[in-house]
C-alpha positions in Angstrom: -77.3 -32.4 164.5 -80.7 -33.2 165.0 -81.9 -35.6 162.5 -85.5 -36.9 163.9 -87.4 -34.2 162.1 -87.2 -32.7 158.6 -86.0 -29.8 158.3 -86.7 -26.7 155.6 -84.2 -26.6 152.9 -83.4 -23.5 151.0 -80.9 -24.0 148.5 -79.3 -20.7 146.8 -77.3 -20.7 143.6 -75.5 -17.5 142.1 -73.8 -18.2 138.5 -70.4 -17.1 137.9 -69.8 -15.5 141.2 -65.9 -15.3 142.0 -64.1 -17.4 144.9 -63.5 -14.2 147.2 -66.5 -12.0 145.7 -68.6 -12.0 149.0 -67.6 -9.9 152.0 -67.4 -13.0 154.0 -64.7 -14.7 151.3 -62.2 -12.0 151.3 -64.5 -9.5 148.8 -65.3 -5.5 149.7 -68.7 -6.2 147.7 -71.3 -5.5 150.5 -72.8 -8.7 151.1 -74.0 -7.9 155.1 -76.8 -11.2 154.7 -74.7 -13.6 153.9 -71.7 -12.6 155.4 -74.4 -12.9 158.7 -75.1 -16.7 157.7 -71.2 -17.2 157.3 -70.8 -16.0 161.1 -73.6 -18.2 162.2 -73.1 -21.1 160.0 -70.6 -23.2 157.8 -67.9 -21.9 155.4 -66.0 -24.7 153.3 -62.7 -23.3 151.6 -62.3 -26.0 149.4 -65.7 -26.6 148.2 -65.7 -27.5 144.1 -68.6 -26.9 141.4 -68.3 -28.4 137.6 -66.8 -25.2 136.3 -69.6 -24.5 134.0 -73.3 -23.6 135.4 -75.9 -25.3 133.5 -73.0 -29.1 134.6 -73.0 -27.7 137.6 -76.5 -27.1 138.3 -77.3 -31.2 136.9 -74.2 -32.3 139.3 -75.9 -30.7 142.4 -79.9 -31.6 141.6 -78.5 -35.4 140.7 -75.4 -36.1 143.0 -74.2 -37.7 139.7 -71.1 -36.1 137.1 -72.7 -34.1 134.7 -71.3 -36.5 132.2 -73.8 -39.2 133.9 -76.8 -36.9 134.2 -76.5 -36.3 130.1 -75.1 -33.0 130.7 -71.3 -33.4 129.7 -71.1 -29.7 127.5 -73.5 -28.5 129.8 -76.8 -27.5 127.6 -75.9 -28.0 124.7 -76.9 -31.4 122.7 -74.2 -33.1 120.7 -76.3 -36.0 119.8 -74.3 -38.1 122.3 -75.8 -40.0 125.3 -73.6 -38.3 127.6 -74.5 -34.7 125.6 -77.9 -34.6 125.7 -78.2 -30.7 127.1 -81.0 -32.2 129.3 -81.1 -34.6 132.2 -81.4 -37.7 131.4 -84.0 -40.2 132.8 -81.7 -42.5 134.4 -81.0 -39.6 136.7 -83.3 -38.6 139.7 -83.2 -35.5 141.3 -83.4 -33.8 144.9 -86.7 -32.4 144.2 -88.4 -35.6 143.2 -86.8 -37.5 146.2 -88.0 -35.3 148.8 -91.4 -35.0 147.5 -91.7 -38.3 147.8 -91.4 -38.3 151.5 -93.8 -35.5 152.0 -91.4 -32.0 150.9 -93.4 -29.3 149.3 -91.0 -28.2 146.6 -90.6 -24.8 145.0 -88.1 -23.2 142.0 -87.5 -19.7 141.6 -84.8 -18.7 138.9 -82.9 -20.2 135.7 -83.4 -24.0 135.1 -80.6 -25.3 132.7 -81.7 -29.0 133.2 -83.9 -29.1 130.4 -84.6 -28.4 126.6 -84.2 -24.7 125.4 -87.9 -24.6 125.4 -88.8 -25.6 129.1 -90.5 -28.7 127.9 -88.3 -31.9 127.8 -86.9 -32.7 131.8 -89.2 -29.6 133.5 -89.2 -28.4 136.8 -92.8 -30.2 137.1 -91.3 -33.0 135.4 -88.6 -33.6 137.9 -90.2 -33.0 141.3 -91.0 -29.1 142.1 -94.6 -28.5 142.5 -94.2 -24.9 141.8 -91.7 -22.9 139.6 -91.3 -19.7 138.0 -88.8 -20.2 135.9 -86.6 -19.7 132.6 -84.7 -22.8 131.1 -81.7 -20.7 130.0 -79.6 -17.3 130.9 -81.1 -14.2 129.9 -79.9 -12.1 127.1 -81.0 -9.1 129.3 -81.5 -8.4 133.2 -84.3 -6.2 132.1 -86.5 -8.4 129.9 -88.3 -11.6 130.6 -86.0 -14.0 128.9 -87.8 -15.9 126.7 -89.5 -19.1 128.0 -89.9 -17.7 131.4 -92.9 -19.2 133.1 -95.0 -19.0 136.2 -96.8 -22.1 137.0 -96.9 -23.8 134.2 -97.9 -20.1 132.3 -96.2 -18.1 130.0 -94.9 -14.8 131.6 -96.1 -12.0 129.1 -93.3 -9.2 128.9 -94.5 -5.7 130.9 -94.3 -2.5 130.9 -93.3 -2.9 134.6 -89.3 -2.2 135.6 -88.5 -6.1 135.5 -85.4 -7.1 137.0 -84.3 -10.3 136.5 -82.9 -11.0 140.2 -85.3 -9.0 141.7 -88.3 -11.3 139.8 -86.4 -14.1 140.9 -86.1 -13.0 144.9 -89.4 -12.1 144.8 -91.3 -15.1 143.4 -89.3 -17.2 146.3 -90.3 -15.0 148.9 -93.8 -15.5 147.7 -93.8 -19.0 147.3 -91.6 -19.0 150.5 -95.0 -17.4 152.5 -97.3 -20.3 150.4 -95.3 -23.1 151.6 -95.3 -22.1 155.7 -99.0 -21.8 155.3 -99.5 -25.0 154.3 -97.4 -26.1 156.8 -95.3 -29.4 155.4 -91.4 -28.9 155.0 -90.1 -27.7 152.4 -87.1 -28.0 149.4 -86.9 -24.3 148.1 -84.4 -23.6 145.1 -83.7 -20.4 144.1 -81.4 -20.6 141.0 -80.2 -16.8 140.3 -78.5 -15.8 137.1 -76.6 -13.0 138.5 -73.6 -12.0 138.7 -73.4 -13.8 135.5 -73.6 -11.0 132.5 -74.4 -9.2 130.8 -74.0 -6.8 133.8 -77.2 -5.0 133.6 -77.3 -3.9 137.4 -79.6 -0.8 138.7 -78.4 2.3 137.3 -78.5 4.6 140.0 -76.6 2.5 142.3 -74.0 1.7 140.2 -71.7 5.3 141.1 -72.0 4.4 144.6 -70.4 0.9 144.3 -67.8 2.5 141.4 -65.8 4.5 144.3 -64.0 1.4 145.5 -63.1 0.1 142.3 -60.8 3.5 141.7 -58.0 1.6 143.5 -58.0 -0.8 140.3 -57.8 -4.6 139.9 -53.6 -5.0 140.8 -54.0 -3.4 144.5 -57.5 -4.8 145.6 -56.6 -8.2 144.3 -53.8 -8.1 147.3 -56.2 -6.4 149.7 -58.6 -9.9 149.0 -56.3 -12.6 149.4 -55.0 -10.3 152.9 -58.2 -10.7 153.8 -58.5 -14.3 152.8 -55.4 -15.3 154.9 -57.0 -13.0 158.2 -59.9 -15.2 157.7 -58.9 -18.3 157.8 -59.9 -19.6 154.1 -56.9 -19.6 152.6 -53.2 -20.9 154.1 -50.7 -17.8 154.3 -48.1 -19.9 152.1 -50.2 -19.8 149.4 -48.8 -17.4 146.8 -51.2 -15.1 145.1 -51.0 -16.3 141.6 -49.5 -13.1 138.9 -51.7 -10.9 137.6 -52.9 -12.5 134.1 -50.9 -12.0 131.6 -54.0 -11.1 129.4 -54.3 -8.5 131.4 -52.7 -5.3 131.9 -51.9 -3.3 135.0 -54.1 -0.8 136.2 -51.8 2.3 135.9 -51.8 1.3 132.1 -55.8 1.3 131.4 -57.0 5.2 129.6 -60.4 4.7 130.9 -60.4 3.8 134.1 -63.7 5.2 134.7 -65.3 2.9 132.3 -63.4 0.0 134.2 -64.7 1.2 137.5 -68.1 1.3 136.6 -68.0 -2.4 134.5 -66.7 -4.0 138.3 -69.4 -1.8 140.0 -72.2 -3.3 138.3 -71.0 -6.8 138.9 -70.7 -6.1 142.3 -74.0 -4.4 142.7 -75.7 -7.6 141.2 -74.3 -9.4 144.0 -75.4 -7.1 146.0 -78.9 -7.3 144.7 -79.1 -11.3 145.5 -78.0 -10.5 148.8 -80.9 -8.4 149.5 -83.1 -10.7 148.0 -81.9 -13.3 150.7 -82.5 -10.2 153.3 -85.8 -10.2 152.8 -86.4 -14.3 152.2 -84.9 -14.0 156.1 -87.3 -11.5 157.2 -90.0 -14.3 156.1 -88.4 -17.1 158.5 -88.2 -14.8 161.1 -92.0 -13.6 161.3 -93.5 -17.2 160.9 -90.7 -18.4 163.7 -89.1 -21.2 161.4 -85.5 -19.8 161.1 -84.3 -22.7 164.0 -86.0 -25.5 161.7 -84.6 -24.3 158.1 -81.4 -25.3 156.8 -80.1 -22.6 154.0 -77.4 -23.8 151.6 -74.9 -20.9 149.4 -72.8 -22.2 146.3 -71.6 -20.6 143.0 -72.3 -23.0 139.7 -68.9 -21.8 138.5 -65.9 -19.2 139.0 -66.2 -15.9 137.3 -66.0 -15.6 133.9 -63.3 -13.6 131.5 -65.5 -14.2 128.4 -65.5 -10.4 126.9 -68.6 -8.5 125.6 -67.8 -5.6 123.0 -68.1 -2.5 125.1 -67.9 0.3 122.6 -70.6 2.5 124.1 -70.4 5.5 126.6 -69.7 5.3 130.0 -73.0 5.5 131.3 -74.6 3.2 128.7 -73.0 0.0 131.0 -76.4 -0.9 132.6 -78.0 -0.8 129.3 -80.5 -3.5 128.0 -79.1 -2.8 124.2 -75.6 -3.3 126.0 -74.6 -7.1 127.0 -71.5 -5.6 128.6 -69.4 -8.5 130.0 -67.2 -8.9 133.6 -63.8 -9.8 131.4 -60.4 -10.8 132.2 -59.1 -8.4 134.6 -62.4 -8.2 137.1 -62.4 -11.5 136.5 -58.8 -12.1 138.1 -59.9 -10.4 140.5 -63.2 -12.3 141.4 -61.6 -15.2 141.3 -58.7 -14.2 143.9 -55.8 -15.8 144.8 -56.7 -18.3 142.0 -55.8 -19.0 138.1 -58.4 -19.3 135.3 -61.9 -19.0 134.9 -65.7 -20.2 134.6 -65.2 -23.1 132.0 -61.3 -23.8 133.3 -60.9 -26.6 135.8 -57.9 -24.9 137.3 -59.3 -23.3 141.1 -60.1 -20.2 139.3 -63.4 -22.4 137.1 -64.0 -24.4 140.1 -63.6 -23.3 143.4 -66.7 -22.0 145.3 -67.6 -20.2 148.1 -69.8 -22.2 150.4 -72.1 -21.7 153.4 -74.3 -23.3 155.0 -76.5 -21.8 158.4 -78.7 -23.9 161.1 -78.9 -22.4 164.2 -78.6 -24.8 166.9 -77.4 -27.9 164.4 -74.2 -25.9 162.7 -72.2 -24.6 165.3 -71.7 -21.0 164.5 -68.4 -19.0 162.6 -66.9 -22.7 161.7 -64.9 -22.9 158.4 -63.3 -26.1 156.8 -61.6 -27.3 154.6 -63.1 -30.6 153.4 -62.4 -31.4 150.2 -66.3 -31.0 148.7 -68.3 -31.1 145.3 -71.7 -30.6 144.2 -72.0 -33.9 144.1 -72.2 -33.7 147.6 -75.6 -31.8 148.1 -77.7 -35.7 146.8 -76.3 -37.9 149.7 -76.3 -34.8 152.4 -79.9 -34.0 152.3 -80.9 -37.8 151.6 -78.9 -38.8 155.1 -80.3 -35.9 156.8 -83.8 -36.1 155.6 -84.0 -39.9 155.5 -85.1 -40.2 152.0 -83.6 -43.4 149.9 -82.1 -43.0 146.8 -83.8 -45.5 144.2 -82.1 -48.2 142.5 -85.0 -47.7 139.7 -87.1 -44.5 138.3 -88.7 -43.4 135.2 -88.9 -46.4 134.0 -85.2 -47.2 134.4 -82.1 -48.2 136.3 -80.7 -45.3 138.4 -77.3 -44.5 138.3 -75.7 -45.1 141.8 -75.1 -41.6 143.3 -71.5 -40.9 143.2 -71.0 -37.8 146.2 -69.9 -38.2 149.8 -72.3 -37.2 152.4 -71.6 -34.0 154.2 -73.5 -34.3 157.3 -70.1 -35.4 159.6 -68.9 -31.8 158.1 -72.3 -29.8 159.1 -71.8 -31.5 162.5 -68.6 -30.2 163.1 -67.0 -33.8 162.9 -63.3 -34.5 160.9 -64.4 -36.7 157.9 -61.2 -38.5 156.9 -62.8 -40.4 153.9 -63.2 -36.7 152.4 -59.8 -36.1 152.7 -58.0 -38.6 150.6 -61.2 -38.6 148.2 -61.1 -39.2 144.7 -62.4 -36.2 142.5 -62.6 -35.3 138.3 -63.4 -33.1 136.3 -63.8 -32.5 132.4 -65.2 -29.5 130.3 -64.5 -29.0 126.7 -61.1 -31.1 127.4 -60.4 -29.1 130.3 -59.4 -32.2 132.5 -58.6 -32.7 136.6 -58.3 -35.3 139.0 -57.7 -34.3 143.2 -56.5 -37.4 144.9 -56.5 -36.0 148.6 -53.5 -33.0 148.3 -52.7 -34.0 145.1 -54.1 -32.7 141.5 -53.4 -33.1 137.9 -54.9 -30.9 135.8 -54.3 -29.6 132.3 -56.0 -27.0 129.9 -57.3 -28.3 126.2 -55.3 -30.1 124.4 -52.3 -29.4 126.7 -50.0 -31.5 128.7 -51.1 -32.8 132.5 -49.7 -30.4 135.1 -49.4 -31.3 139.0 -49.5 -29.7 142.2 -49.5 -30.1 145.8 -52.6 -28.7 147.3 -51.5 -28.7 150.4 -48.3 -26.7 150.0 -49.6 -24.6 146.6 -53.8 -24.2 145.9 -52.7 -21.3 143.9 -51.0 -23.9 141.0 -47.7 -22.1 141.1 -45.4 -24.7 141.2 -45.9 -27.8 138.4 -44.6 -30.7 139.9 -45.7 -33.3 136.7 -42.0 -33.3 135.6 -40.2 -34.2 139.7 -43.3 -36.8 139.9 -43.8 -39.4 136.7 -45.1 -42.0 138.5 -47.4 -39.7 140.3 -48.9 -38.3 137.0 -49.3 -41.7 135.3 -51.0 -43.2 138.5 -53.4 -40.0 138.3 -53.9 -39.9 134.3 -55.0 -43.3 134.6 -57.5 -42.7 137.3 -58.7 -40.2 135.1 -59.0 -42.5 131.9 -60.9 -44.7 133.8 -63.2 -42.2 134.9 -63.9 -41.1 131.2 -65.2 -44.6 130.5 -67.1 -45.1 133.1 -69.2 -41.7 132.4 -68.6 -41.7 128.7 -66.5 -38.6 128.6 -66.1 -37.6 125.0 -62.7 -36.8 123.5 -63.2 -33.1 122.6 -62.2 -33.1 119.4 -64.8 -35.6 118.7 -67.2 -33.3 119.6 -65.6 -30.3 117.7 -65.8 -32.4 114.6 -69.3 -33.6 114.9 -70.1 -29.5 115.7 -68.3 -29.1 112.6 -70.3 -31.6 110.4 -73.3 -30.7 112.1 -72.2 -26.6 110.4 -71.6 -27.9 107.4 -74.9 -29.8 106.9 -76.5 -27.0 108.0 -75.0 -24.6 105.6 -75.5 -27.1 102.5 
């Protein structure tokens, strides 16, 4: 890989998109753009996000823990160092580093890094020069969410037919076309909110995309991880895990046509992000810069099984008076061959798809499995780019970045230091650790459970009780990786959220 220039950077996030939701991973969702990257690029099957976006977002800008970055229950501020809901100044981030060395850097899309008002930790405030942006999910696709701003101004609702993905893919394809004219490399993020709910896709597109759902969740969650094994992504050992038991089988469900078009709409806003990225690549293309412009694909977490009520007729489910959620069953599903869910550190939470696409640096249709984080992204782009992470900023000490560069991967090169890494996890006391093949992990307030991820990455077979000394060796990495990033027990937190209630209510 070439490393004497600076490249482009475009960095794409979708939020609670499933392991094997694109067409590339496994998924029937069309996804024709990114599966095109895929077959030019990088795919990394065991690539890991923070299981919850707005930690997973500050893990990727920082190539810190979320934990370190002040982030540890994501935006929400416990009154703890460690909980702050917003980054924290001894934390430096991607954009600010590479504007430093001359980047022009750009933000399109949801920005959970700081306050709930946009003000505290900024885009502007931590290195983009231009943003349109809201600092938190939307309540509806349909509405500007509140706080959503465009250069530093507030974005007035309109009688226009906003789309929240569609505003998003649209302001980076505009600032996209302001940042080749001036000419200087670039760092463009673009931070989507889809698939996350509430599923508000286009409504006359939704029918079209319902026809393949008909099949139902049981028989197209074997169809995925057959396609997974043909590909390459997943080993053919691997067991798909059960259907959840939360959820019942498709034969069993009266209104299946209801179901149909709930999975339809979560696959058209996939669909409506890939489009987006169509037309970002028809930009490259005319100005001639596709061969200098590396373009980076994650999900901030796993899809999610939280459940919306959905008491409404069938074709209310795009509606903006509807926050009709994804819930369990899809959610198996999206997450295929895996267990759990967005906010679980099992691989359903935590396993993302990833691709990265250079043409002539990434040797085209590779796939890996390196064992990879967010964390990552920080010491990747600084080795490629040639930009130092600081020691000091803002006025105080930096913590030391804590990711393993992933340019030996992008070069096609075996990294063996990656493969025997040390990895953990913690959200609301959902704990792991991955020790090279091994990895203990246990839901809230539950005992540690262990698997071989070498022989079972679908966490089929607990090993915790055949391997003591394995399990103690591995809880005790993880206690001392609480300390050092001042993990909270979570039941201290519940019981300060508890005070917090009560004061409120006296």
């Amino acid at each position: 890989m070439d490393t004497r220039h600076h490249p482009n950077i475009i960095l794409i996030l979708a939020d609670s998109l499933g392991f094997s939701d694109l067409g590339c991973f496994g998924g029937e969702i069309d996804t024709p753009h990114l599966d095109r990257l895929a077959e030019k690029g990088l795919r990394i099957s065991q690539f890991y996000s923070s299981g919850e976006s707005a930690a997973s977002q500050a893990a990727l800008m920082t190539g810190l823990y979320a934990h370190q970055a002040g982030m540890g229950h994501g935006q929400a501020d416990e009154g703890l160092h460690s909980y702050q809901g917003r980054l924290l100044p001894s934390s430096i981030t991607l954009a600010e580093l590479l504007k430093a060395i001359g980047y022009q850097t750009a933000l399109s899309g949801i920005w959970r890094l700081s306050d709930a008002e946009g003000k505290l930790a900024s885009p502007y405030q931590r290195g983009f020069d231009h943003a349109f942006f809201a600092p938190s999910p939307a309540a509806s696709y349909h509405l500007e969410p509140p706080g959503l701003s465009y250069q530093g101004e507030a974005v007035l609702p309109s009688t226009d037919n906003f789309h929240l993905t569609e505003a998003i893919s649209n302001h980076a394809r505009w600032f996209l076309q302001e940042l080749i004219d001036q000419g200087a490399p670039f760092f463009l993020t673009i931070s989507h909110q889809a698939p996350r709910y509430p599923l508000h896709a286009h409504p006359p597109d939704i029918p079209r995309f319902a026809e393949r759902y008909r099949l139902g969740w049981d028989l197209l969650r074997l169809a995925r991880h057959r396609r997974l094994i043909e590909l390459g992504l997943i080993d053919s050992k691997w067991m798909i895990t059960p259907r959840d038991l939360s959820a019942p089988a498709w034969e069993e469900v009266s209104q299946q046509n209801w179901e149909t078009l709930r999975m339809a709409s979560h696959a058209l806003l996939v669909n409506d992000i890939d489009h987006g990225l169509g037309k970002l690549l028809e930009v490259l293309d005319e100005a001639g810069i596709t061969q200098n412009t590396l373009i980076l694909f994650m999900s901030l977490s796993g899809a999610t099984s939280r459940w919306l009520p959905d008491n409404q007729p069938e074709n209310q489910v795009w509606d903006s008076r509807l926050a009709l959620s994804l819930d369990l069953p899809w959610a198996n599903l999206s997450n295929t061959p895996f267990r759990e869910y967005s906010g679980s550190v099992h691989e359903g939470g935590i396993a993302s798809p990833f691709i990265a696409h250079w043409p002539g640096q990434i040797e085209a249709g590779q796939i890996c499995d390196r064992i990879s984080h967010l964390i990552d992204l920080m010491p990747s782009l600084l080795d490629l780019t040639g930009a130092d992470y600081p020691s000091e900023a803002h006025g105080e000490s930096i913590t030391p970045l804590q990711g393993l560069s992933l340019l030996a991967t992008l070069n096609g090169e075996v990294d063996s230091e990656a493969a025997e890494r040390t990895l953990c996890w913690e959200f609301e006391g959902h704990s792991a650790v991955r020790q090279g093949r091994w990895k203990l992990v246990r839901e809230r307030f539950q005992k540690w459970e262990l698997y071989d991820m070498i022989a079972d990455r679908t966490e089929l077979n607990d090993l915790a009780r055949y391997q003591p000394e394995q399990v103690k060796e591995m809880a005790a990495v993880y206690t001392d990786w609480v300390e050092a990033c001042g993990v909270e027990d979570w039941r201290v937190i519940l019981e300060r959220q508890q005070a917090k209630l009560q004061d409120q209510t006296t």
